[in-house]
Structure formats: structure tokens, C-alpha cells
C-alpha positions as CSV (number, residue, x, y, z in Angstrom):
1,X,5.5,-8.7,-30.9
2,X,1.8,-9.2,-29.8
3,X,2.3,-8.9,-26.0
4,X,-1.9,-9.3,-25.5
5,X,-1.0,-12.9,-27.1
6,X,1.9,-13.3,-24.7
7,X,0.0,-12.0,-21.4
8,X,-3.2,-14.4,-22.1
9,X,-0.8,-17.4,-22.7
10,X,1.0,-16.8,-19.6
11,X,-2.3,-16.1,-18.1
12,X,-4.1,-19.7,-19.0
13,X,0.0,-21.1,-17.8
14,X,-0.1,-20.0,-14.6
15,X,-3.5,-21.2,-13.5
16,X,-2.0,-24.2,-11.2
17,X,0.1,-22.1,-9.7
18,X,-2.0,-19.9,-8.1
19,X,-3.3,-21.8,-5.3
20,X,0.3,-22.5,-4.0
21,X,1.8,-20.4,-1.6
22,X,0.4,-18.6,1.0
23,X,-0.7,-14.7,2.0
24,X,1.6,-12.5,4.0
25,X,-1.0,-13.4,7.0
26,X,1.7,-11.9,9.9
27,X,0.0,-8.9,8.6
28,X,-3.7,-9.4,10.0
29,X,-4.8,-6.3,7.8
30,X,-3.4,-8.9,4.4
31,X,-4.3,-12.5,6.2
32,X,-7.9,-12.1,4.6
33,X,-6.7,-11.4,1.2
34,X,-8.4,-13.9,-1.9
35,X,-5.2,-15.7,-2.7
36,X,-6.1,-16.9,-6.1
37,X,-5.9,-13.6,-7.9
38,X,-4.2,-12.8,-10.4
39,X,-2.9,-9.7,-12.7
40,X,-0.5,-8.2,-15.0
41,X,-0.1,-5.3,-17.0
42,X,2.9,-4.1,-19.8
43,X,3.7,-0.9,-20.1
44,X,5.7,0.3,-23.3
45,X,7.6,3.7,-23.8
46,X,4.7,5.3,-25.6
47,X,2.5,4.5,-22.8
48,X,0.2,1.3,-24.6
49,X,-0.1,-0.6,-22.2
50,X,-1.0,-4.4,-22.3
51,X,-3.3,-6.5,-19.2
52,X,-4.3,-9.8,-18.4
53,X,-6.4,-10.6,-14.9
54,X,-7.5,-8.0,-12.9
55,X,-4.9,-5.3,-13.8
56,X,-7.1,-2.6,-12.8
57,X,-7.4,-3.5,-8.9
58,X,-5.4,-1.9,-6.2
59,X,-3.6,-3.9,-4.0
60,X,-0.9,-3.1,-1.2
61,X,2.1,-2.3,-2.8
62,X,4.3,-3.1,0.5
63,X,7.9,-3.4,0.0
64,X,7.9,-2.4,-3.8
65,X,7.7,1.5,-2.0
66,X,11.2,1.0,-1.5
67,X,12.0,1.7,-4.9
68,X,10.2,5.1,-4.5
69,X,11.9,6.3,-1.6
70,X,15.0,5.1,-2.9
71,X,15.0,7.3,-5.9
72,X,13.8,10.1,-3.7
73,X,16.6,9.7,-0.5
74,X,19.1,9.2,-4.1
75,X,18.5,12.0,-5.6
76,X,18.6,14.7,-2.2
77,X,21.4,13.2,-0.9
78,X,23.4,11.4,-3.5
79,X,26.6,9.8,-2.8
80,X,26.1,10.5,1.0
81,X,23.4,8.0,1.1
82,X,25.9,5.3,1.7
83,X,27.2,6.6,4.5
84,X,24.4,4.9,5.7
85,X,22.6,1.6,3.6
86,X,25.0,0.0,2.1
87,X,24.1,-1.5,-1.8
88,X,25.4,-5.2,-1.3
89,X,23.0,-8.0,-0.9
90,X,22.0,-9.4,2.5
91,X,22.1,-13.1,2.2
92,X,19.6,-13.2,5.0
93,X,15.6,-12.3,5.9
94,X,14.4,-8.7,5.4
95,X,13.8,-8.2,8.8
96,X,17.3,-9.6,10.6
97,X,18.9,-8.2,13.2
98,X,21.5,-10.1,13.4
99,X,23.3,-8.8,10.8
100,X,22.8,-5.4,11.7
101,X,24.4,-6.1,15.0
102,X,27.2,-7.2,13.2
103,X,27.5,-4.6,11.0
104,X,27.0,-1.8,13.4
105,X,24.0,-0.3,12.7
106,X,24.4,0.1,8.7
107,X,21.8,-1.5,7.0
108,X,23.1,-4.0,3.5
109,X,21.0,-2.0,1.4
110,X,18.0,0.3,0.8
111,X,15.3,-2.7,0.1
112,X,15.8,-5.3,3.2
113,X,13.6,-3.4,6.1
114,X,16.5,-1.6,7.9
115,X,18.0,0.1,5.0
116,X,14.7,1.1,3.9
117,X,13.6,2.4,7.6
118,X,16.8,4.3,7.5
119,X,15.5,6.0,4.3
120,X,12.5,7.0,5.2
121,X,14.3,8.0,8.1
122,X,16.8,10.5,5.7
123,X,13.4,11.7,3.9
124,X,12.1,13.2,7.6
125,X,15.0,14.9,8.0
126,X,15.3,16.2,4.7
127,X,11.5,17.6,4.6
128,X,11.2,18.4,8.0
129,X,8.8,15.9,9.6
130,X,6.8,12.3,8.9
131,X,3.5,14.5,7.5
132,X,5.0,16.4,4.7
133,X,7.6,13.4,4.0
134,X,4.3,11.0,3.1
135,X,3.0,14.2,1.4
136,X,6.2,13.8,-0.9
137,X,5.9,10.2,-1.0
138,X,2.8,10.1,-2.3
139,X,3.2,13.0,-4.5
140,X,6.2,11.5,-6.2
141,X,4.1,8.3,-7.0
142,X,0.9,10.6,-8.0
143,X,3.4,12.3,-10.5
144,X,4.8,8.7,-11.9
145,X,1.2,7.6,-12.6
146,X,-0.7,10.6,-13.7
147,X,-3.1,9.5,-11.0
148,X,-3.7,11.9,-8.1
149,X,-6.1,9.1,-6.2
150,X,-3.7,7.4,-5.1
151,X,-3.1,6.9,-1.4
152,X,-2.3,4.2,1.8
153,X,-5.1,2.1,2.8
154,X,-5.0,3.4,6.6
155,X,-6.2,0.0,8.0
156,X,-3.3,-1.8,6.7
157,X,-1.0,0.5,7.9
158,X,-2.6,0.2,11.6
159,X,-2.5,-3.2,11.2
160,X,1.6,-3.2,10.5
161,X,2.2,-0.7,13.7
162,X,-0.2,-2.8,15.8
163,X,2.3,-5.4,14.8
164,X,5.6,-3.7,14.2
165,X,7.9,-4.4,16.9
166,X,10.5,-6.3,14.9
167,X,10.5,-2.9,12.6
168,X,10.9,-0.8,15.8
169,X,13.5,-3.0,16.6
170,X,15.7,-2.6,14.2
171,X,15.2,1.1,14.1
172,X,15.9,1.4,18.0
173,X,18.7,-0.6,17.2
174,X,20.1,1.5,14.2
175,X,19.5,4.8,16.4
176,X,22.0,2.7,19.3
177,X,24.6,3.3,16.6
178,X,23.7,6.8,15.7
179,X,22.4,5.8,12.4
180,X,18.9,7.1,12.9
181,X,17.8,10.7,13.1
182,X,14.7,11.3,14.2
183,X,11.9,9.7,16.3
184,X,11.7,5.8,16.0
185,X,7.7,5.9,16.4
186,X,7.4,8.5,14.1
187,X,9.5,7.5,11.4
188,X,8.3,3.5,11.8
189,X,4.7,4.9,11.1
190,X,5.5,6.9,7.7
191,X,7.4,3.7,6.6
192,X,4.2,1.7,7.9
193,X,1.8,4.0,5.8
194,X,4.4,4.2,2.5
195,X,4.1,0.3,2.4
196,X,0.1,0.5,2.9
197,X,0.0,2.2,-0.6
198,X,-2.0,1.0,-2.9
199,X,-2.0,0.7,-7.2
200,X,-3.0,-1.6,-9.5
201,X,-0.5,-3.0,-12.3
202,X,-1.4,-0.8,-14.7
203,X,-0.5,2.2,-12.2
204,X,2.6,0.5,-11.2
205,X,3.9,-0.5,-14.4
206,X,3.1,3.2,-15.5
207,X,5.1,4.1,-12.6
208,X,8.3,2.1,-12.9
209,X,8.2,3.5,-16.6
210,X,11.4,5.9,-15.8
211,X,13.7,3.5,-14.7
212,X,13.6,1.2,-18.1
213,X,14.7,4.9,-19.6
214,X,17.5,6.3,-17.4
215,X,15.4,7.9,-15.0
216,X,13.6,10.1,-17.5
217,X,9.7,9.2,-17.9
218,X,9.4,9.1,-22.3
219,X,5.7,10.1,-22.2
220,X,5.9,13.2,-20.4
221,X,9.8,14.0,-20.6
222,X,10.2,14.3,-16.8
223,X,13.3,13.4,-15.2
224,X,13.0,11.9,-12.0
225,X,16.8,11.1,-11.3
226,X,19.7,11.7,-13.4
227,X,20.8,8.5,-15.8
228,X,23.3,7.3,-13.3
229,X,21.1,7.4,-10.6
230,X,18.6,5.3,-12.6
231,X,21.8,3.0,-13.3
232,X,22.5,2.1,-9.4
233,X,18.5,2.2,-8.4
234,X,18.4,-0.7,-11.1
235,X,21.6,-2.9,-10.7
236,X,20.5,-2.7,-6.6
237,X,17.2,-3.9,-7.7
238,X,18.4,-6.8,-9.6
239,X,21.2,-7.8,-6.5
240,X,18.8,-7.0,-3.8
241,X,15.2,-6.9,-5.1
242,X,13.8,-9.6,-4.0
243,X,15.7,-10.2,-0.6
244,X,17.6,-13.5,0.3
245,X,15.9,-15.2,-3.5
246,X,17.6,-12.0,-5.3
247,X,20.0,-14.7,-7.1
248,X,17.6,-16.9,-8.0
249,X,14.9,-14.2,-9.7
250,X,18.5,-13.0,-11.8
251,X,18.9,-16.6,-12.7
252,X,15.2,-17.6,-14.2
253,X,14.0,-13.9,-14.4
254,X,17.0,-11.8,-15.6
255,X,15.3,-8.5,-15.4
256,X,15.6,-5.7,-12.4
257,X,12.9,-6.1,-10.3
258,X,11.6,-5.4,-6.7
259,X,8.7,-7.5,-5.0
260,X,6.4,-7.0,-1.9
261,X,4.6,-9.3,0.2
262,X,1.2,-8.0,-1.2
263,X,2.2,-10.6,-3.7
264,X,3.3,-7.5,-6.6
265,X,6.5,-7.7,-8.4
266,X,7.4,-4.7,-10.7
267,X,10.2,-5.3,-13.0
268,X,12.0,-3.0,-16.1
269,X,13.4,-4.3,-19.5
270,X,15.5,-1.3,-19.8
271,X,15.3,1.3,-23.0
272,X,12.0,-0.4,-23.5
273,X,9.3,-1.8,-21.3
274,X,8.0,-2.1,-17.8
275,X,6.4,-4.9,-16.0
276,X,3.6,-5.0,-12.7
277,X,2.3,-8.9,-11.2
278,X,0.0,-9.5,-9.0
279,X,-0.4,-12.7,-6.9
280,X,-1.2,-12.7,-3.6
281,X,0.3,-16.8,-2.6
282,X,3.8,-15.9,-1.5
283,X,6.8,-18.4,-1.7
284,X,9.2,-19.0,1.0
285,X,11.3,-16.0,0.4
286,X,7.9,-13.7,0.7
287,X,7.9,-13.0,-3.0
288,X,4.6,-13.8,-4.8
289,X,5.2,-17.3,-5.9
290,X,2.8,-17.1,-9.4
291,X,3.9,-13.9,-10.1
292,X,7.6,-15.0,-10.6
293,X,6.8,-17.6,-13.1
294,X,4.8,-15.6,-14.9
295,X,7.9,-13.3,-15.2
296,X,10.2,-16.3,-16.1
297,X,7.5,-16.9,-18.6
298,X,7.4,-13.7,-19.9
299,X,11.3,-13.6,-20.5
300,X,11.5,-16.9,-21.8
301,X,8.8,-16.3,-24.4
302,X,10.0,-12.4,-25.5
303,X,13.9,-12.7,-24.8
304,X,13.6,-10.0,-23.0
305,X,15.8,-10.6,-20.3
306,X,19.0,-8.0,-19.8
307,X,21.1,-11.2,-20.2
């Protein structure tokens, strides 16, 4: 299949589309962001990768960190993970605390913004404090990519503390119900930097390369988690990846994927392909609103979709 056809097809389709939306501007750091960008990038198991737009610029990953931490919290702590973050979608915003109320203090899952401070909370505990949990952080994505350069963009993390009181909320609220470890300020800033990392599609499609192959990277043979580890990390991304819209990217999508209000989406055909977009204009739901077509595109014209 010539997927430099396919990427250049979608690119010329999704033209219109990428003024619509808007940039994830309650982030004053992101508010300045060029909306009408656009990239995406294929990587395949022997690592040729494929790009349209500009694939090769690094943008603030956001949310899609999730996935990294995720994998990292899965495979110290294993089952007793979800003791507490839950795996069930949320049905509601990424930032509600109404829910958490209800639910005394345990988050749905690992990739709405409680479930994901409460593991980067497990991380601090695990490694002994926020500076060498970041170190890990970034060293687990450096490892993924092959690229050591890759690091948070400080003013964007500044920029989400400066603005974080809905995070330190919820975290204040999840320690209320002894589900949160260590300091709230502390921990809200490593999550803060973790979601101010920055990588291109190309790096991130490299990276998501071991979870379309049971946890194991097929380039350099590295297993990252075990293969039913890499099961759960994908089935939570397809029910929860994309917040309260999760249903509706299964529906026209039909891949696992996880988005972030930078405007990426990274997505796995599993056993044999990953996927990075990059669109800044976000849709209601604060997933980028070109970049899901293009997806939808991309399924529709490969068959690649997992249903």
C-alpha cells in the first residue's frame, strides 16, 4: 500500500478543515499557537516512516503523556494500580470534580486529569521525588524515540501552574480521601512539566511504535511492558482516549488512540503501524478537530481500523 499517496490525499482533504476549531487558549502559554497547521507522520514495524505537513516540528504533547506515565505507573505497580484510577470511561470533562466527589476520591481512569495526577502521583512515590520522576519520564520517552533532545518547554509548563488551580483542585481533593501521596504542589508541577513535552509526529509515532506490537519495540527488541500490559494500555485508550468523545473516535476512527489539547492525536493499528496528527484547532471535546478526520480518512482509505 503506498501510504505517501494516502498521507498527501488526506493532506489536500483536510485543507477546509483546518481553520475550524479553536486553540486550547485557557493555556496562555498555547493561546498564540498558528492554528492552521498541520502534520502527520506513519510509522511501520521496520521503522519507514511516512509524513505529510510539517512532521518534523515539536509541538506540546499535553495530555498524550498520559500514555507514557501510564505504561510506566503499569508496569511498577501492576494490578495495584487500580486500587486507585479506575479503567472505565468518564462520560464527563477531563477536569470534573464532580464525579470525583462522587466517587470518593478514585479517579475513572488514568487519562481524564485526576487519574492521571494520581499517576504521576504513584511515580513520586515510587522514585522518590518530582526531580528524578521527570528524569524517568523523560528518559522513558528518550528511549521510545532514539532521541535524547527531547524535553518540556519550561514556559508552557509555567504557564499551566500559573493557571492550575482546577488541577490542584482535584489533587487537594483526591488527598481529602487519602488517595494522594505526596505533596499536591510538587506533584501538580511534574504533571505540569510531563504535559509541556514536546515531539514532532515522527518522534511520536516512533514512540507509540510498542504498543501496535505488545509492548515490545520491533526495531530495537526492547520490551517496555509485558504483552498484557500493552493489551489494557490499548483497550483504555480506545474507551477513554479521547475523554467524553471516546465513543465517537471508536465509531468513525476505530483505532486506539489518545489526544491532547496541543491539537496531537497518536493512534496504533496493532501488529502493524503507528499513527502521530497534528492540528492545533480543537473541537468541542478538546481533541484536535482536523486531526480526527484525517484519521477517519486514514481508516476509511487503508481498512485499517481494528474493527
Amino acid at each position: 500500500m503506498n501510504y505517501q499517496s494516502i498521507l498527501e490525499e488526506i493532506y489536500e482533504e483536510i485543507q477546509p478543515e483546518m481553520s475550524k476549531g479553536k486553540v486550547a487558549d485557557y493555556i496562555p502559554a498555547l493561546a498564540s499557537v498558528e492554528k492552521e497547521q498541520f502534520a502527520m507522520s506513519v510509522t511501520l514495524a521496520d521503522g519507514v516512516q511516512y509524513s505529510v505537513g510539517e512532521a518534523s516540528k515539536r509541538f506540546s504533547i499535553q495530555s498524550i503523556s498520559k500514555v507514557f506515565t501510564f505504561s510506566l505507573a503499569l508496569k511498577i505497580y501492576s494490578k495495584e494500580l487500580y486500587k486507585r484510577v479506575g479503567v472505565e470511561p468518564s462520560g464527563n470533562p477531563f477536569n470534573s470534580l464532580v464525579q470525583l466527589e462522587y466517587e470518593n476520591g478514585i479517579p475513572r481512569n488514568p487519562f481524564i486529569n485526576a487519574g492521571a495526577l494520581v499517576v504521576t502521583d504513584a511515580l513520586v512515590s515510587h522514585y522518590g521525588d518530582e526531580y528524578t520522576t521527570l528524569e524517568a519520564i523523560l528518559s522513558f520517552v528518550r528511549r521510545l524515540t532514539g532521541e535524547p533532545g527531547i524535553c518540556f518547554d519550561a514556559g508552557v509548563a509555567r504557564s499551566e501552574m500559573d493557571h492550575g488551580d482546577r488541577n490542584l483542585a482535584l489533587a487537594h481533593l483526591m488527598k481529602s480521601f487519602g488517595n494522594y501521596e505526596n505533596s499536591v504542589k510538587a506533584t501538580v508541577k511534574t504533571y505540569f512539566k510531563q504535559c509541556a513535552i514536546e515531539m514532532s509526529t515522527e518522534e511520536l509515532s516512533r514512540a507509540f511504535l510498542y504498543l501496535a506490537f505488545g509492548g515490545k519495540d520491533p526495531i530495537s527488541g526492547e520490551e517496555f511492558v509485558s504483552s498484557s500490559k500493552a493489551k489494557r494500555i490499548n483497550a483504555v485508550m480506545l474507551t477513554c482516549g479521547h475523554y467524553d468523545a471516546s465513543g465517537e473516535f471508536a465509531f468513525h476512527v476505530g483505532l486506539p488512540g489518545k489526544s491532547g489539547v496541543g491539537g496531537g492525536i497518536a493512534a496504533v493499528v496493532p501488529g502493524e503501524m503507528s499513527i502521530a496528527v497534528w492540528s492545533p484547532g480543537l473541537n468541542r471535546y478538546g481533541n484536535s478537530h482536523a486531526g480526527t478526520i484525517a484519521l477517519e480518512l486514514f481508516t476509511d482509505k487503508t481498512g485499517r481500523s481494528i474493527f
